[in-house]
N, C-alpha and C positions, 0 to 999 in steps of 0.2 A: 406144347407152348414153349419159344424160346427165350430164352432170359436174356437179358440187355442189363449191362452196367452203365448206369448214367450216371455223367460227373457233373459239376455243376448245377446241379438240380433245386441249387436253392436263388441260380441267375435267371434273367431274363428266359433266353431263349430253353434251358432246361427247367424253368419252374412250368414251363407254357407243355413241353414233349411231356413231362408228365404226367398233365390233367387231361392230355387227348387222348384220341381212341386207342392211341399206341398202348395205353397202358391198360386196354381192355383186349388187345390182339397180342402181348407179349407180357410175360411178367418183367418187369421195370424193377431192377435193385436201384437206388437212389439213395447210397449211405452220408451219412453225416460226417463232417471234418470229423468230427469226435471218432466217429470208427472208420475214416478215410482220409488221411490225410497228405494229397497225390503231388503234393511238394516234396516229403518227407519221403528220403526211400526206405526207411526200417519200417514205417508204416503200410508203403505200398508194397514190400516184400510179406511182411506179416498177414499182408488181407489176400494176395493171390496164394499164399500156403493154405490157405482154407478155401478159397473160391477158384468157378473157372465159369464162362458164358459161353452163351453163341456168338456174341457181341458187344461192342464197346461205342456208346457215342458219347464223343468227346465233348463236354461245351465249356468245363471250367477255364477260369483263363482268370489272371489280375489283369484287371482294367488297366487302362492309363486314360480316361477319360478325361474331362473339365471336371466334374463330379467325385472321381477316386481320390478316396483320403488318403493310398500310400501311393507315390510315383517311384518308390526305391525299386531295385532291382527286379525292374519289370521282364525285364530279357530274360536274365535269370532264372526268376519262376516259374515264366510259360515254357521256357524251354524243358525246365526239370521235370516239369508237370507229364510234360510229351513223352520223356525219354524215362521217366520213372517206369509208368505205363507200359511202352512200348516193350522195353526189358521183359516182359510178361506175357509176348504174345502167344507162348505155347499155352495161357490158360484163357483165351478164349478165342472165337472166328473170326468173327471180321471187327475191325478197327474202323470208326465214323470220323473224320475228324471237321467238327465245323470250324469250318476256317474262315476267309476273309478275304474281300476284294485287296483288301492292302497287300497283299502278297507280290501285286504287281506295282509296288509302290505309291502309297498314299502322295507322295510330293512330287508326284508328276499326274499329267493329265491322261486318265484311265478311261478312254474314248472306246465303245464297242470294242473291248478287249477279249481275247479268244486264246485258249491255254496255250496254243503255239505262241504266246507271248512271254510265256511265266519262265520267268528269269533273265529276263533280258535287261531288268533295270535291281541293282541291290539298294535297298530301302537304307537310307540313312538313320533312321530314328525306329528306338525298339521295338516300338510294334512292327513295323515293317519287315523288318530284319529278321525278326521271331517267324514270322510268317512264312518267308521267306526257307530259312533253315530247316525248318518241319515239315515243306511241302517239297524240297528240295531232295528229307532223306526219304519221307513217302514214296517217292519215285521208283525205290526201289526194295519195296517189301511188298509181297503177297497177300492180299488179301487186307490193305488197308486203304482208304481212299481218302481225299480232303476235297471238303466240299467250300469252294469260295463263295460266300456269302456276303453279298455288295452291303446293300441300306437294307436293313429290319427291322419291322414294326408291329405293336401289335398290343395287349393285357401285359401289365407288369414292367413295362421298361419304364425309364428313367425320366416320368414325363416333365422334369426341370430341363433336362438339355435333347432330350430326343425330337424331333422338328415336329413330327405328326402329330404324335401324343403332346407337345408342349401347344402347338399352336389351336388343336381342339380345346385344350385346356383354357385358355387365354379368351378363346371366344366366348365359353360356358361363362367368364365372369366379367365382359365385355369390353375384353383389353386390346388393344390391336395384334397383329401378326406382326412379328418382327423377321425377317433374313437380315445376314450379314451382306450375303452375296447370295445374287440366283447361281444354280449351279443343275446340272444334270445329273441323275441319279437311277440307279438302279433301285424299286422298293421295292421288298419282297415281303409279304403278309404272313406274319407266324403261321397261319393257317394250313397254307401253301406250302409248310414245309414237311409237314408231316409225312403225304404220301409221298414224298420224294425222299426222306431217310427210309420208309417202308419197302422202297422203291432196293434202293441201294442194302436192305438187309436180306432182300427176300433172293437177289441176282447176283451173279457175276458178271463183273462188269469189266469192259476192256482196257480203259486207263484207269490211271490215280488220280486226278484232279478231274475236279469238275465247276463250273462258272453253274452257283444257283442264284440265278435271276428270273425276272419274268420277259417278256417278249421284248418288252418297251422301254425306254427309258422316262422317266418326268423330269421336269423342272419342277425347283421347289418354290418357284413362282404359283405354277399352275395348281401345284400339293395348295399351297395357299388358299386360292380362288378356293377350291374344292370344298376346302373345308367353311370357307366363310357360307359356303353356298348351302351347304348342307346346314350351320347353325340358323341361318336364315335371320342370322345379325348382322347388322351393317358396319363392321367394325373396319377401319384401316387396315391394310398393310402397307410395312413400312421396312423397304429395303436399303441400306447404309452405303451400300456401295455399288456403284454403275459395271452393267458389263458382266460378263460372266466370270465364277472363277472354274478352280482345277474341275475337269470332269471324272464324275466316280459311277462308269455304268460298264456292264460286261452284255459276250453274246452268248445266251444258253443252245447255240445252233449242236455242242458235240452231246449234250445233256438230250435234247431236243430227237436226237439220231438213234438213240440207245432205250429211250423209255418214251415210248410211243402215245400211251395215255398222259402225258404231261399235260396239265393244265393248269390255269390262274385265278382265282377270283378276282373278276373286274377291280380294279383300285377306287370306282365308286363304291361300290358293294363293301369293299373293306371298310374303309375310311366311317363308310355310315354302321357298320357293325360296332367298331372301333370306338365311334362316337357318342352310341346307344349307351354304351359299358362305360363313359365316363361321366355319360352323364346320370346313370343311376346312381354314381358315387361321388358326387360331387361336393356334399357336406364333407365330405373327409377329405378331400384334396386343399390343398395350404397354397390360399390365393397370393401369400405373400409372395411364393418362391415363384410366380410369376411378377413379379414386378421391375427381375433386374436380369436381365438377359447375358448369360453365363456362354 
């Protein structure tokens, strides 16, 4: 069995790689800041002196969301994070790195983008930039990959600001659907990620980067519809500004070339799984924090 360090394990996208089958097909270390602390490098020195894996997937990160309570030296820490890490490659195999559509800069319009794109535009604002820098030195190390991850959805995100999970949320307590702006999107289903990191632990693979998306793009118009449709409440949607904005969708065509069994659960299929699981928990979600759209 191979062992995998998971970082972030207590975010969105690593609390979810956790509880999947991944962690019945690999033993999964998932250390605590308290015994990992991958900002810190006397901490990250002190933990590869006693460990080594087959693998590494990356998902810690500080946010800089609407939601994150610190916006300080966000560049900073993602970067430190990466390169604490990286410092370390001789103690395990391959390198995961989940990364992010913004690589190819969030503040421009990220239309069927295709890694022959990446770097063509540098990201003004820290996320971007961080993105940007770590997929940049990726490029040239052995045995590590960065996987650009558009829009993700799924159990455990942030359903005050995340669109899917807020607007199922909203219906469940028969509030309308809000957008700022329609916009085109790449959504990708936690689900769906799974055998594609399994994919990338079990192969060598020909580049470093890779666009994980699914076939299609949505509007988060039609994301709307969907969901109203599935609560089978007639509640409004209600979009604030005409016209599209920036688009944020990629093409998984080199992803698509290399792992042959790739496939997606339908975005209804998700959406209504996605639905089920909020709506078993619905006493406990805080109807207030839908009231004022962040």
């Amino acid at each position: 069995m191979k062992t995998i360090l998971l970082t972030g394990a207590t975010g969105f996208i690593g609390r979810n790689i956790a509880e999947s089958y991944l962690s019945d097909k690999y033993e999964i270390y998932a250390p605590s800041r308290a015994e990992l602390d991958i900002a810190d490098t006397e901490s990250v020195n002190d933990f590869f002196a006693r460990k080594a894996f087959d693998a590494v997937i990356h998902c810690a990160t500080k946010p800089g969301h609407r939601n994150a309570k610190d916006h300080s030296n966000l560049f900073y820490t993602n970067t430190r994070m990466f390169f604490n890490l990286e410092r370390h490659k001789n103690k395990y195999g391959k390198f995961i790195n989940c990364g992010s559509g913004a690589v190819y800069d969030i503040n421009t319009n990220i239309s069927n983008a295709s890694e022959e794109d990446l770097f063509k535009n540098l990201g003004k604002d820290d996320h971007s930039f961080c993105k940007y820098v770590v997929s940049k030195h990726i490029q040239n190390i052995p045995n590590f990959v960065d996987l650009n991850i558009f829009g993700i959805f799924g159990k455990y995100e942030d359903y005050e600001i995340r669109f899917i999970s807020n607007a199922i949320c909203k219906t469940l307590f028969g509030l309308p659907i809000t957008l700022r702006q329609n916009r085109r999107f790449s959504y990708l289903y936690i689900d769906d990620l799974y055998h594609i990191l399994e994919f990338f632990i079990e192969n060598n693979v020909k580049h470093r980067s890779y666009n994980v998306v699914p076939d299609a793009a949505v509007t988060l118009y039609d994301l709307a519809v969907l969901v109203r449709d599935i609560s089978g409440k007639d509640v409004p949607i209600s979009v604030a500004r005409e016209g599209f904005g920036l688009d944020y969708y990629g093409s998984n065509s080199r992803l698509q070339t290399e792992f042959s069994a790739l496939h997606f659960i339908d975005i209804d299929s998700a959406i209504k799984q996605l639905y089920t699981s909020y709506r078993k928990i619905k006493n406990s979600l805080i109807s207030d924090s839908f009231l004022l759209d962040k």
